[in-house]
Structures are given as C-alpha cells and as structure tokens.
Z-matrix of the N, CA and C atoms (Angstrom, degrees):
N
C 1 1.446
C 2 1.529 1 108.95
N 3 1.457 2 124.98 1 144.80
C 4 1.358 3 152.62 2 -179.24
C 5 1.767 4 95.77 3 -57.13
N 6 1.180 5 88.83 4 136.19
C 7 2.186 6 85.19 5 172.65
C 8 2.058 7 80.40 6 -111.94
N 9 1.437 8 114.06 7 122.36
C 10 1.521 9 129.27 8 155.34
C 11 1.223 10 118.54 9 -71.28
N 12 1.025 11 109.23 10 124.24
C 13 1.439 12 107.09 11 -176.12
C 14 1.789 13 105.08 12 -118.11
N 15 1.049 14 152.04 13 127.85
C 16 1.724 15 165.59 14 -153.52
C 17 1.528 16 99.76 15 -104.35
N 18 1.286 17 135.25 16 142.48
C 19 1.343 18 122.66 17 155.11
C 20 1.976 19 97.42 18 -152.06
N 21 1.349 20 99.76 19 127.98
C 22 1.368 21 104.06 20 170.92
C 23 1.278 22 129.57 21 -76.16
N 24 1.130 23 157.50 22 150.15
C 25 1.548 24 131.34 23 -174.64
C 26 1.489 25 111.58 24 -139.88
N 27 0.920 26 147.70 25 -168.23
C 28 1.387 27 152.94 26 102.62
C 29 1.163 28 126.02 27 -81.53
N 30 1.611 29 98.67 28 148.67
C 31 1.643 30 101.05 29 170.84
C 32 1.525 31 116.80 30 -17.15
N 33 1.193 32 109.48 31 -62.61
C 34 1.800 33 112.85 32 -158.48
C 35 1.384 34 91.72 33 -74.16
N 36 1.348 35 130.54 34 -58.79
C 37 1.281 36 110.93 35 -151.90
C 38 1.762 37 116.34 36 -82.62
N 39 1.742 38 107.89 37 11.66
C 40 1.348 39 124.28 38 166.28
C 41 1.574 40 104.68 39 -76.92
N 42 1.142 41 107.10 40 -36.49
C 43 1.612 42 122.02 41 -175.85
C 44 1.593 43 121.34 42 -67.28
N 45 1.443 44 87.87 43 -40.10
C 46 1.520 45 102.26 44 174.70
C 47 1.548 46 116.04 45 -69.15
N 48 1.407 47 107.85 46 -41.96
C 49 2.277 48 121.40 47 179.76
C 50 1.332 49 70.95 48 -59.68
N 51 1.407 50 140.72 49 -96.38
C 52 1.189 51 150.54 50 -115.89
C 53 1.820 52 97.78 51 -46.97
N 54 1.430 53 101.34 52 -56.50
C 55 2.163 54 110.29 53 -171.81
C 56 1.297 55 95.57 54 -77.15
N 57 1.612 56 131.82 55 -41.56
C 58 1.631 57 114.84 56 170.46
C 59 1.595 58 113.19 57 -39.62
N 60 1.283 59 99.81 58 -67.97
C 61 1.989 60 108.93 59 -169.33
C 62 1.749 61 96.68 60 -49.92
N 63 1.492 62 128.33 61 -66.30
C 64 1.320 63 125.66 62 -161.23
C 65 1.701 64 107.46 63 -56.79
N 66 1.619 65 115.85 64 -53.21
C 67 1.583 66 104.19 65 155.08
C 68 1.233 67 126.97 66 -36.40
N 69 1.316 68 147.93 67 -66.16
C 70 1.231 69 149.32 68 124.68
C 71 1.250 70 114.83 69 39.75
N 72 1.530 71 97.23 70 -94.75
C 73 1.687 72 136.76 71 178.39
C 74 1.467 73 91.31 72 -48.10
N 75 1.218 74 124.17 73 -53.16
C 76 1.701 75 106.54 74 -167.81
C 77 1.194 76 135.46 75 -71.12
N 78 1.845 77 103.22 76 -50.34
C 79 1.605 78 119.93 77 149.28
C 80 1.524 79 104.89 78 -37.54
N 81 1.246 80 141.12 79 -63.87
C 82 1.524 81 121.53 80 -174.75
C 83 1.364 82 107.72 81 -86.56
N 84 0.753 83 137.70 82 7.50
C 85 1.641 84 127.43 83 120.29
C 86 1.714 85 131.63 84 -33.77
N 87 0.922 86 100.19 85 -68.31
C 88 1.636 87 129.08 86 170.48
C 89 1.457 88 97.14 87 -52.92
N 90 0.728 89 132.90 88 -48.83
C 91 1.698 90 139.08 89 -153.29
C 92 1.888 91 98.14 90 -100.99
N 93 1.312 92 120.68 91 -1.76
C 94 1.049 93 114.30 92 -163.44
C 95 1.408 94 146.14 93 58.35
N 96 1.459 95 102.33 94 8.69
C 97 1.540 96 124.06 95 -149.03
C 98 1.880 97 82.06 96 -79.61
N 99 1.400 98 113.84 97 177.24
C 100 1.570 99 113.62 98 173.94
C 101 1.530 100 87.73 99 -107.02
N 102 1.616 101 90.68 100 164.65
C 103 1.566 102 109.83 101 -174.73
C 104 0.944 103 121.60 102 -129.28
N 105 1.387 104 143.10 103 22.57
C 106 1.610 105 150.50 104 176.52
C 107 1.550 106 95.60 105 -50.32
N 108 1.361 107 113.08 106 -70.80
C 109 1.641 108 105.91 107 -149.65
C 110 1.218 109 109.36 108 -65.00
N 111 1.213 110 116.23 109 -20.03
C 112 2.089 111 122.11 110 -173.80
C 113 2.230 112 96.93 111 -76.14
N 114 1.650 113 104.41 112 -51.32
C 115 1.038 114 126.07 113 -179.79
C 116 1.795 115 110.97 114 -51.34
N 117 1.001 116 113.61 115 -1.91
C 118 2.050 117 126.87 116 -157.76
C 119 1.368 118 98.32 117 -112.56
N 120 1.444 119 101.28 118 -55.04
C 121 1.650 120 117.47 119 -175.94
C 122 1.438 121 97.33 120 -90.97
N 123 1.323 122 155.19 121 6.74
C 124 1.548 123 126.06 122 171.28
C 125 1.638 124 86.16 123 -116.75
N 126 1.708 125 136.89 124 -29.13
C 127 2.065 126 103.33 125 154.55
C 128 1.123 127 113.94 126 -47.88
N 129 1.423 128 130.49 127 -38.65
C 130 1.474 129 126.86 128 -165.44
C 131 1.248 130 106.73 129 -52.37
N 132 1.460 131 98.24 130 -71.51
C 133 1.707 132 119.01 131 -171.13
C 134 2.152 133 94.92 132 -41.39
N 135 0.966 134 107.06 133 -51.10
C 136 1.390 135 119.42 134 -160.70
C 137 1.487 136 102.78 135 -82.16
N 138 1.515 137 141.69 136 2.53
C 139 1.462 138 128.70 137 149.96
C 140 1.497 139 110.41 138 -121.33
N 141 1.198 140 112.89 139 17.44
C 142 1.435 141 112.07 140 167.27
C 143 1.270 142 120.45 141 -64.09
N 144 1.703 143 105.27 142 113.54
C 145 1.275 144 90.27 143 -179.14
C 146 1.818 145 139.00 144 -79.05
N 147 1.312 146 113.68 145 172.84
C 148 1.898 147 89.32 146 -175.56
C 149 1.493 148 106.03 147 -85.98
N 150 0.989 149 110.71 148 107.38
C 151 1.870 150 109.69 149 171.16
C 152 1.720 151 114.26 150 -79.61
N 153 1.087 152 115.37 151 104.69
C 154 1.613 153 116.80 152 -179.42
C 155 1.612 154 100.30 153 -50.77
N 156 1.524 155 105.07 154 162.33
C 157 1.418 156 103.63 155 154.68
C 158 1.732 157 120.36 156 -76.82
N 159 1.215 158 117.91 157 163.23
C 160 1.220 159 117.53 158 -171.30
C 161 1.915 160 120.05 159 -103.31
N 162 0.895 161 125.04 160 126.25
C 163 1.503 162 135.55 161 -144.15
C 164 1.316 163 94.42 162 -63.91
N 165 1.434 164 131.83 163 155.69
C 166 1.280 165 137.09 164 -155.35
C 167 1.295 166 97.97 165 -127.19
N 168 1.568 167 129.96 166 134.80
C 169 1.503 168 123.96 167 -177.02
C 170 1.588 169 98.32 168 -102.90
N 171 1.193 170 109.22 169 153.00
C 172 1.432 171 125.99 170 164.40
C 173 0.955 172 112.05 171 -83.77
N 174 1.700 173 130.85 172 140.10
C 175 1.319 174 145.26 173 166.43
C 176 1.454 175 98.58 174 -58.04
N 177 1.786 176 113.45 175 129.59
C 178 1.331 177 131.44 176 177.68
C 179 1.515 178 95.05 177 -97.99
C-alpha cells in the first residue's frame, strides 16, 4: 500500500516545488540520469487541485 502524504501550500511556495522539481528535472537531464520519479511528482505537484479551507461555524 501507497503511504499519502498531504501538503498545504501557498501560492508562492506551490511556485517554488514547481522551479525546485523542473531544476531538478533538468540537471538530471544534463547528467543523463532518468527522470520518471522527479517527472511523477512535478504532474502531481502540477494538477493538484487548490482546495480552499472550509468556513468554520460559530456555536449558536
């Protein structure tokens, strides 16, 4: 079985995984290295959708 792992983000710091992984991806490019597993996790990162938080009711 898969271990899930959750991560909340902000805008920026979605922005930031996004140029980490593609740097990544390129340097092992360059290096000839293969790239599936970097390539798995930067679609992920990249169709995740944004789930707002959900509005909190006050005790009536």
């Amino acid at each position: 079985m898969k271990e899930v792992i959750r991560m909340t983000l902000t805008r920026r710091e979605h922005g930031v995984l996004l140029h980490a992984l593609n740097e990544l991806r390129n340097h092992m490019i360059e290096q000839s290295m293969p790239t599936e597993g970097v390539d798995a996790v930067f679609l992920k990162v990249i169709d995740a959708s944004e789930k707002r938080p959900g509005r909190k009711h006050e005790a009536r």
